[in-house]
C-alpha positions as CSV (number, residue, x, y, z in Angstrom):
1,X,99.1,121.0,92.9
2,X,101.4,123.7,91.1
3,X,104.8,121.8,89.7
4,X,108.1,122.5,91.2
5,X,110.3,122.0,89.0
6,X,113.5,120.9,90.0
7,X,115.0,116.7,89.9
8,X,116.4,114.2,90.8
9,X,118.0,110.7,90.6
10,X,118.0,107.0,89.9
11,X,116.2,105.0,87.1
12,X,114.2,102.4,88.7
13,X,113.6,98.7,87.5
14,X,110.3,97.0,87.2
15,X,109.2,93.9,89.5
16,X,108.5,92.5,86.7
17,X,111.9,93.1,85.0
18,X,113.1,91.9,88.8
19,X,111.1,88.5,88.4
20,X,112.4,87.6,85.4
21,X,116.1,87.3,86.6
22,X,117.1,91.0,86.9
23,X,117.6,90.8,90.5
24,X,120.4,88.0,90.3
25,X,121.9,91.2,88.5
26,X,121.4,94.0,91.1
27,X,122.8,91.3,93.5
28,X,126.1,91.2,92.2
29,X,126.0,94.7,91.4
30,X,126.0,95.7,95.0
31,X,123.8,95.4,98.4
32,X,122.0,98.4,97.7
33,X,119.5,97.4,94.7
34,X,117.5,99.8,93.0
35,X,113.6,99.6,94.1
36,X,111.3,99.7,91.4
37,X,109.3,102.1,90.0
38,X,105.2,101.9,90.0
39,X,105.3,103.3,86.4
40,X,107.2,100.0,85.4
41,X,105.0,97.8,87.3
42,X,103.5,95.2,84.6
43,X,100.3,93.0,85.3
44,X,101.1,89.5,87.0
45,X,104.6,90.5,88.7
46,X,105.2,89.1,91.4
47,X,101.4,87.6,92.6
48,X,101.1,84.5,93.9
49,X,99.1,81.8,92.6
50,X,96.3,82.0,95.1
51,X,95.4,84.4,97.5
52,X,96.2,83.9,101.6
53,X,93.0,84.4,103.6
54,X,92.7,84.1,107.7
55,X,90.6,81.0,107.3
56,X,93.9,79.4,106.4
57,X,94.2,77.7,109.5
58,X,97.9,77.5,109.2
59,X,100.2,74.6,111.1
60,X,103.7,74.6,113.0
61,X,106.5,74.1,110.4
62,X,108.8,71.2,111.6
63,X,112.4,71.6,111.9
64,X,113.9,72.5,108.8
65,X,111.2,72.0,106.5
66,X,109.8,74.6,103.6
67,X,106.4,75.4,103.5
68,X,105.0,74.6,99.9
69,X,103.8,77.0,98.1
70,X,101.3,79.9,99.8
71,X,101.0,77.7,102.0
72,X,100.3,79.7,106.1
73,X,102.4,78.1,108.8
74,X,102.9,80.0,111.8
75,X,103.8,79.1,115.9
76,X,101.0,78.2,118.1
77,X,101.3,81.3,120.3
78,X,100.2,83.7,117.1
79,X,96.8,83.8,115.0
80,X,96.0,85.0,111.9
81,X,92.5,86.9,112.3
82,X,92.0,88.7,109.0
83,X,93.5,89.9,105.6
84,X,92.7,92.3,103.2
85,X,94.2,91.3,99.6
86,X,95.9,94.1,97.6
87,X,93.4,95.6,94.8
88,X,96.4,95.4,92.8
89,X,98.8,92.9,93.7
90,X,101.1,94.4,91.2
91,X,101.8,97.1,93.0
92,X,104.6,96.7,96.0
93,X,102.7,97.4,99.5
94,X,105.6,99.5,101.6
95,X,105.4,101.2,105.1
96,X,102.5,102.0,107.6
97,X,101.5,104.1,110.2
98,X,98.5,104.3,112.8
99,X,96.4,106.9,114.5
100,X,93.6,106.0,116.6
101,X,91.1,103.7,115.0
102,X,92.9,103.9,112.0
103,X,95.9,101.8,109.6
104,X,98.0,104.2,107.3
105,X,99.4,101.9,104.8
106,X,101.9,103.1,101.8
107,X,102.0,101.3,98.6
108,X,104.0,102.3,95.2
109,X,100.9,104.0,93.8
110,X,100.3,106.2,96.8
111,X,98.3,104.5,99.9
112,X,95.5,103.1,101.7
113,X,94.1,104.2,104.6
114,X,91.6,101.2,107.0
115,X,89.7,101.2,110.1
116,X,91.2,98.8,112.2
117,X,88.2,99.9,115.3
118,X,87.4,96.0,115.0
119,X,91.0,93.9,114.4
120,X,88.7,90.6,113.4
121,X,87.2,92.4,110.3
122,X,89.7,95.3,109.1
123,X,87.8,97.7,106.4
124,X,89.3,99.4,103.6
125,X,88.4,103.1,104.3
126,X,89.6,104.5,101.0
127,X,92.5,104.5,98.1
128,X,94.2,107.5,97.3
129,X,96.4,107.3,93.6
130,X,99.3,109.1,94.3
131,X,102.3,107.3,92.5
132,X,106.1,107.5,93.5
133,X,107.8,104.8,95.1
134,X,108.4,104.1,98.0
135,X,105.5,106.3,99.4
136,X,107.2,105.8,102.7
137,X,104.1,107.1,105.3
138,X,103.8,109.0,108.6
139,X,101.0,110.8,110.9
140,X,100.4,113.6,112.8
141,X,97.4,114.9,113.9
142,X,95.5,115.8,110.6
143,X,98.5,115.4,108.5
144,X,100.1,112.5,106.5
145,X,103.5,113.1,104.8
146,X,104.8,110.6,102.3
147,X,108.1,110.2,100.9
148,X,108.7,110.2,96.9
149,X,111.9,108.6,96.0
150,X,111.6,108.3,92.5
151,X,112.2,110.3,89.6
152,X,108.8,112.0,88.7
153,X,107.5,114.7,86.1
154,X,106.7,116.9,88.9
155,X,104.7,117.4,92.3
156,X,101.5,116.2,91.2
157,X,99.7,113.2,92.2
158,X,99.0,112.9,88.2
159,X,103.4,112.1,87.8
160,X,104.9,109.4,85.4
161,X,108.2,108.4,85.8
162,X,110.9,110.6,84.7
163,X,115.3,110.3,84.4
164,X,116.7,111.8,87.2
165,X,118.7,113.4,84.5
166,X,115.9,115.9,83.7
167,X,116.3,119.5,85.8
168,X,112.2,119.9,85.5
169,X,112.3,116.2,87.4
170,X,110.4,116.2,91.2
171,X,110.9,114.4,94.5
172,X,110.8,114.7,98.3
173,X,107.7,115.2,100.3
174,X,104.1,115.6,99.9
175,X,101.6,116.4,102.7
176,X,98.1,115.9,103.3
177,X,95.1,116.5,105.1
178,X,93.5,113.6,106.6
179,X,90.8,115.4,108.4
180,X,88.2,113.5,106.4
181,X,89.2,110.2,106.1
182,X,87.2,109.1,102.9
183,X,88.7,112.5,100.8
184,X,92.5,113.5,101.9
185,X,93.9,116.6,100.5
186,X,97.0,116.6,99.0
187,X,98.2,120.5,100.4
188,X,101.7,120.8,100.5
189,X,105.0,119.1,98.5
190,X,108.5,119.9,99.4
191,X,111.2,119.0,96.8
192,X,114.5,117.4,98.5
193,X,117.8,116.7,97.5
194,X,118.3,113.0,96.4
195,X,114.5,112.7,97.2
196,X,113.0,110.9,100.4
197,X,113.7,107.6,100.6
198,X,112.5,107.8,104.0
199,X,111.7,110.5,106.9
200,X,111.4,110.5,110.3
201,X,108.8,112.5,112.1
202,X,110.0,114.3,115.1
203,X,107.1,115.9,117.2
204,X,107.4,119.3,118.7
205,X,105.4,122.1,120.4
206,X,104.4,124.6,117.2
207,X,106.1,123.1,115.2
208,X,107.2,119.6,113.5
209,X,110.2,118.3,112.0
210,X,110.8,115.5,109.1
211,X,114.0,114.0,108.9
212,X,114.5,112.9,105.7
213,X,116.8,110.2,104.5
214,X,118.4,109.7,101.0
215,X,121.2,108.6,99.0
216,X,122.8,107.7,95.8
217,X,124.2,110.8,94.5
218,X,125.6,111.0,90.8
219,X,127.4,114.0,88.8
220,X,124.6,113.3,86.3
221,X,121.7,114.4,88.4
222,X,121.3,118.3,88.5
223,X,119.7,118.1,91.9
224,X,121.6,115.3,93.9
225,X,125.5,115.6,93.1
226,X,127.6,114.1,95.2
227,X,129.0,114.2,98.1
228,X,125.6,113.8,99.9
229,X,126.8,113.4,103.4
230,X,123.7,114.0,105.2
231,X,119.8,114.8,105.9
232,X,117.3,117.5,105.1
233,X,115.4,118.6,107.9
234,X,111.9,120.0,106.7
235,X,110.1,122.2,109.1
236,X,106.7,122.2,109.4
237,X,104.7,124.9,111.3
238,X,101.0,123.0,112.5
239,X,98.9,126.0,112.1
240,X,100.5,126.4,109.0
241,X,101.5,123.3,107.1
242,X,101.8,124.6,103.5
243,X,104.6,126.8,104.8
244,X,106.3,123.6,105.3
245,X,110.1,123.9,103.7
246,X,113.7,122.3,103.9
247,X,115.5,124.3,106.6
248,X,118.7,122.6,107.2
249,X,121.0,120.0,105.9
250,X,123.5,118.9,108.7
251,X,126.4,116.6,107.6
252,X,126.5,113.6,109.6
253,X,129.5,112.3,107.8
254,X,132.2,115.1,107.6
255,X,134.3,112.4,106.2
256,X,132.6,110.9,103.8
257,X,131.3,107.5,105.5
258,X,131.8,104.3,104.7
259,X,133.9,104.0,101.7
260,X,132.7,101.2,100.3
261,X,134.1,98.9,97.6
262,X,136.9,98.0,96.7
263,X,138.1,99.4,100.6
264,X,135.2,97.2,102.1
265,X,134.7,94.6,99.7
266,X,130.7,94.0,100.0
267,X,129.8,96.9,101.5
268,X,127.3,99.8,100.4
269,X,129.4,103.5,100.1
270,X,127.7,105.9,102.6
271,X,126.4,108.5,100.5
272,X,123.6,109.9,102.9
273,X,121.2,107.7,105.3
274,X,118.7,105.4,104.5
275,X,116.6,105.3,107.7
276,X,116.3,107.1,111.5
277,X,114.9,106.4,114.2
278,X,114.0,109.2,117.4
279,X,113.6,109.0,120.4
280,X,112.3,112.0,121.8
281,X,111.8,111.1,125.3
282,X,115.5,110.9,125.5
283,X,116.3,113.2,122.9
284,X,118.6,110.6,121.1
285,X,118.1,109.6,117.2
286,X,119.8,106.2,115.9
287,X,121.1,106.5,112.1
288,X,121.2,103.8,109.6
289,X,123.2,105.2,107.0
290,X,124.5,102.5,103.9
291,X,128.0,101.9,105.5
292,X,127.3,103.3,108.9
293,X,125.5,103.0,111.9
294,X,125.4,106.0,114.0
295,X,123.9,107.8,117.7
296,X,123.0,111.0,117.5
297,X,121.6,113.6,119.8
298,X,118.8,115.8,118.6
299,X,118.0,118.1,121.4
300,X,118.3,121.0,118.4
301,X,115.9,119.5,115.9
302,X,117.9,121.5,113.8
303,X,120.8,120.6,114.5
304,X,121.6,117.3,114.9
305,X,124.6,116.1,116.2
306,X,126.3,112.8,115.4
307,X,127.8,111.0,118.9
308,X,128.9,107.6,117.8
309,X,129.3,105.7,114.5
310,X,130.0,102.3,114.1
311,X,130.6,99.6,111.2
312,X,130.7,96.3,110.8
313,X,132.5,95.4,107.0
314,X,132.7,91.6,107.7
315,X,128.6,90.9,108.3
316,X,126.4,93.9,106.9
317,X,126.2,95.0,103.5
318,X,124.1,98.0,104.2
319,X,122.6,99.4,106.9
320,X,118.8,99.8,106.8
321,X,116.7,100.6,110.1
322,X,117.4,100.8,113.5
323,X,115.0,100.5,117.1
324,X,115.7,101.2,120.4
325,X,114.9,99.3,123.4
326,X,112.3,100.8,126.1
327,X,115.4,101.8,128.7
328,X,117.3,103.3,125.5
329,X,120.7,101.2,126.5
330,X,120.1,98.7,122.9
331,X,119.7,99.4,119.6
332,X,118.7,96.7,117.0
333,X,120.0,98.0,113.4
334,X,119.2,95.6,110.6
335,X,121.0,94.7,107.3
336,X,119.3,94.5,104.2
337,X,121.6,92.3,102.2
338,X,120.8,92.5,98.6
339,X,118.6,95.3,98.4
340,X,115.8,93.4,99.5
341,X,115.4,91.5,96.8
342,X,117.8,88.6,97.2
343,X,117.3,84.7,98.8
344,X,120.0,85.5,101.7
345,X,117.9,83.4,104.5
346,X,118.9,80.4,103.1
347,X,121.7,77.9,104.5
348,X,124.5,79.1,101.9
349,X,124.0,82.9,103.0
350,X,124.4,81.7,106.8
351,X,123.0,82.8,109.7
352,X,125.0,86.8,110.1
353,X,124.9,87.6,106.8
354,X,121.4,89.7,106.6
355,X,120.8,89.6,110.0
356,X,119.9,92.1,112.8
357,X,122.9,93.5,114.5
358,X,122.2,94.1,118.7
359,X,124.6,96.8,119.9
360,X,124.3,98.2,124.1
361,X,124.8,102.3,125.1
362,X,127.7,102.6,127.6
363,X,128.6,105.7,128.7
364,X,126.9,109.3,129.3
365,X,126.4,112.0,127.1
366,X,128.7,112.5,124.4
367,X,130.8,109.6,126.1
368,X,127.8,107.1,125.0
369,X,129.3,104.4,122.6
370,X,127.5,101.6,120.9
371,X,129.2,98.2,121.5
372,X,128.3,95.1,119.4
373,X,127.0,92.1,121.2
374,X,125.4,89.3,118.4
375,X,123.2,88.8,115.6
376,X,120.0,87.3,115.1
377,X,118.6,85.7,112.0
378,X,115.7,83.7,111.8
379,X,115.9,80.5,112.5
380,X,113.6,79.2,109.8
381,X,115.6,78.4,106.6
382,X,113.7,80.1,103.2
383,X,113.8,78.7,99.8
384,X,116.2,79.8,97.3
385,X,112.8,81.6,95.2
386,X,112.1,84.1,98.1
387,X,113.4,87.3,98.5
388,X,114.4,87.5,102.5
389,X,116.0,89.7,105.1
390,X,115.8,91.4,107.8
391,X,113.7,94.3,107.1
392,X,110.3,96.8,108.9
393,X,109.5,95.9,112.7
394,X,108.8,97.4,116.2
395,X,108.7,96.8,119.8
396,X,106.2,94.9,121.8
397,X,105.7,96.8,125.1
398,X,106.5,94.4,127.3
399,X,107.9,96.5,130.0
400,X,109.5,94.9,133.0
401,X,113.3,94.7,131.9
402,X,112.4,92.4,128.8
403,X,112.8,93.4,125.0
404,X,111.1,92.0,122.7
405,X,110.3,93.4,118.9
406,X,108.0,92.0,115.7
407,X,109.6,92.1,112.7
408,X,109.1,91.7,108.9
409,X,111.6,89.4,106.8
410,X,110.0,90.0,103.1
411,X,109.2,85.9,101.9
412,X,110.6,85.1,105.5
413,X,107.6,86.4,107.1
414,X,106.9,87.8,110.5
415,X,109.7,86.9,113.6
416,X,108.7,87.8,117.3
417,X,111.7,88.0,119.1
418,X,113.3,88.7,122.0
419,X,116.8,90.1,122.8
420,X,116.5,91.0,126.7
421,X,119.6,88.8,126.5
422,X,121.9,90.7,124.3
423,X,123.9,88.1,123.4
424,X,121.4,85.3,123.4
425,X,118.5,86.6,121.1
426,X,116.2,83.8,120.3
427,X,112.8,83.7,118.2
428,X,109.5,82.8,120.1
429,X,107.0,83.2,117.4
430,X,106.4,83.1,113.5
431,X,104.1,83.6,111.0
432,X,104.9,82.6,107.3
433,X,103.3,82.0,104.0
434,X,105.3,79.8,101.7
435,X,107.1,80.6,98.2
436,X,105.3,82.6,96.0
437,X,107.3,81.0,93.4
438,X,109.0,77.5,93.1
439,X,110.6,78.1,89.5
440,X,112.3,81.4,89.8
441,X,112.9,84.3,92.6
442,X,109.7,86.0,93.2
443,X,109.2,89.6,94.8
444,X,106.9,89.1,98.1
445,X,106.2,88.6,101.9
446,X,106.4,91.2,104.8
447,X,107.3,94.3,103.9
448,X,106.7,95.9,107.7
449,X,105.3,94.1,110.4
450,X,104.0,96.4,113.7
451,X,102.8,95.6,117.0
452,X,99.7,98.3,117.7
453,X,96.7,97.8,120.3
454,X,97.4,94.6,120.7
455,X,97.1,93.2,117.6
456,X,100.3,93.1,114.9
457,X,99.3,94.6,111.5
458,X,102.0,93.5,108.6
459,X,101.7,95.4,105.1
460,X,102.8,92.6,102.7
461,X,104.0,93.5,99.4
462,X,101.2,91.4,97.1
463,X,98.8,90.3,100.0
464,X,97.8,93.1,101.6
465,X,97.2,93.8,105.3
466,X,97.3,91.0,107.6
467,X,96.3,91.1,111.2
468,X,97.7,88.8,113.9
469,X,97.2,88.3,117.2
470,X,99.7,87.1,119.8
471,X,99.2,84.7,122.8
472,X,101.9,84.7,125.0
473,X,103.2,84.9,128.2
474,X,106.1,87.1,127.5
475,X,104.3,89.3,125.8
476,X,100.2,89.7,127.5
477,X,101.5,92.7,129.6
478,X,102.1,94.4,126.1
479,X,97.9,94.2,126.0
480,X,97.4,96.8,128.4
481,X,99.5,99.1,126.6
482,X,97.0,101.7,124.5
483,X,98.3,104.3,122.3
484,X,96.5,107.1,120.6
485,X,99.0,106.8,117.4
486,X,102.2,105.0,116.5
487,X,104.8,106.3,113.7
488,X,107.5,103.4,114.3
489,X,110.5,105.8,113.9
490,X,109.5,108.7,116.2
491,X,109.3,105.9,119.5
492,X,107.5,106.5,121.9
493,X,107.3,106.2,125.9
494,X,105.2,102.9,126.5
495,X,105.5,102.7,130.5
């Protein structure tokens, strides 16, 4: 690929920097920790001391209790059926995405693409080495975008890292063609301000859209100076992807957001979003944005338009993801206390802190307003050497009134729950591996966790892919439910 020069933002710490204590540090410093860097990635950071394989039987964890150390547990309803290890387990495993017989899954280093045709024995289809963290992944037809949000020499898939500091630095979006599974072509890159932490896919007729979330401006950084109050919205013709370009930056936060600290004592600044979720059916995108959680509509693709924005400066810290119900009258935002990287699902943190936050839709049109009803945390108390929080999950199509949603917790797992009861949500399923470490906070566990097919497909951060299977009666209807592909931010219409 040709360079475009232009740059970009944050240094980035190494896991294995994060391992040996630096985390403690990025706690205190703030909710919002830094993710590392795949350049400072150092041999032995963050593995485990033997690897997890689906002939672990795994057992029911009794009230209260820890697993020891990699140890499986997991409820009776769910089954581990197979898991592919990491080739390097000291690169962090990120986001995924799915297209017909086939598993999409980012890693630090670029990403991995498997057939999942047969759910009992997964296959690792190829490896493509394309480094820049968080290599946050999406699908669409013969195209794959992935998000670079770290400082990088330039476009290429041959990068180091580089300061943010540097004009000729690089990050944003690179596309490719995954026509040919075994060989993807890496066609198109699209530089964006602050980078792309994440972005949302939003489907269209000729053309697609990428909503693309990032943050953490500073004077310093020649191409992401504050205030960065909003999103870049890449366009991307289909018959013509390498004409792909940034064609709008609307400001979702005319105010500023979230102030932050020392205002909100605890609470991330908003300074752009770090996740979105669409719902194109209904023409409605939900916006977790640092200090802010807001509705928007996005009839205009261009032009989104913010209709609601709520916070919450007792309980979250910073606001991560968010997923609509099937009837779009919920949304589930989650908090990702501590960046990530911090023990918070353990009995001194509590059981709102780092929890998912359930808010209803009243109202019609631009009179819609999102009204808190509770929080859920997982029940299953962590040690104080895993990393845990509510982080990656989706929906099970249940249909029939009833919501229901897998998610990933990092160390704590994989949660099936159900919030059809907004005020009452309630766990009915687990799966687990114990502490990866029992001497010091380790760096591990679920980084997203997907229902697709059937089957749940989690991309854990040393691991690998895992694939699950669910028995239960709340959720068998969610069987007969077949999808051709699955980005988990662009929803879909399951019944």
């Amino acid at each position: 690929m040709t360079s475009m020069h232009t740059s970009r933002r944050r240094g980035s710490l190494g896991v294995a920097a994060a391992a040996a204590g630096l985390l403690t540090t990025l706690l205190a410093a703030g909710p919002a920790a830094a993710t590392p860097d795949p350049g400072d990635l150092l041999p032995g950071a963050g593995t485990s001391h033997s690897a997890a394989t689906a002939a672990d039987a795994g057992r029911e964890l009794a009230p209260g209790e820890i697993p020891g150390q990699d140890e499986i547990v997991h409820s009776r309803n769910i089954k581990p059926l197979a898991n592919i290890p990491s080739s390097n387990p000291t690169v962090i495993n990120s986001d995924m995405a799915f297209q017909g017989k086939y598993a999409y899954a980012g890693n630090y280093n670029g990403f991995t693409i498997y057939d999942i045709g047969n759910p009992k024995a997964p296959k690792k289809v190829t490896e493509v080495l394309c480094p820049g963290g968080q290599n946050d992944i999406s699908v669409d037809g013969d195209l794959l975008f992935l998000s670079t949000d770290s400082s990088r020499s330039d476009d290429s898939c041959n990068s180091v890292s580089q300061p943010a500091t540097e004009k000729s630095s690089w990050e944003g979006i690179k596309i490719f063609d995954i026509k040919d599974k075994k060989n993807p072509k890496y066609i198109k890159s699209v530089e964006t301000p602050c980078g792309s932490h994440t972005h949302t896919l939003v489907p269209g007729g000729r053309d697609a859209y990428l909503y693309v979330s990032s943050y953490s401006p500073n004077d310093a950084f020649p191409d992401c100076k504050p205030p960065h109050d909003g999103i870049s919205v890449v366009k991307v013709p289909k018959k013509s992807p390498t004409q792909a370009a940034v064609v709008a930056f609307p400001i979702l936060f005319p105010d500023g957001g979230n102030p932050g600290s020392p205002t909100n004592p605890g609470v991330s600044k908003t300074t752009g979003c770090h996740d979105i979720t669409v719902l194109p059916s209904k023409n409605l995108a939900a916006g977790a944005c640092m200090g802010d959680g807001i509705l928007f509509d996005i009839s205009k693709p261009e032009e989104p338009r913010v209709i609601d924005r709520v916070q919450d400066n007792v309980n979250f810290a910073f606001w991560h993801s968010a997923t609509f119900n099937e009837r779009a009258n919920k949304v589930v935002f989650t908090d990702e206390l501590g960046g990530g990287g911090g023990a918070t699902c353990n009995e001194a943190t509590g059981p709102t802190r780092g929890a998912d936050g359930i808010y209803e839709i009243t109202g019609r049109g631009d009179q819609r307003k999102l009204v808190f009803k509770s929080y859920f945390k997982i029940p299953r108390l962590q040690a104080d050497t895993e990393n845990c929080v509510a982080h990656n999950g989706s929906l099970i199509p249940v249909g029939g009134g009833r919501d229901i949603m897998v998610q990933a917790w990092y160390q704590g797992g994989i949660s099936v729950w159900e919030f059809t009861d907004s005020s009452s949500p309630k766990e009915i399923a687990y799966f687990e591996r114990g502490p990866l470490t029992t001497d010091k906070l380790g760096l591990g566990g679920s980084w997203s966790a997907y229902y697709y097919n059937g089957h749940i497909y989690s991309n854990d951060i040393v691991k690998g892919l895992d694939v699950l299977r669910l028995d239960d009666w709340r959720t068998d209807s969610a069987k007969w439910v077949w999808l051709d592909r699955l980005n988990v931010q662009t929803q879909p219409v399951y019944h």
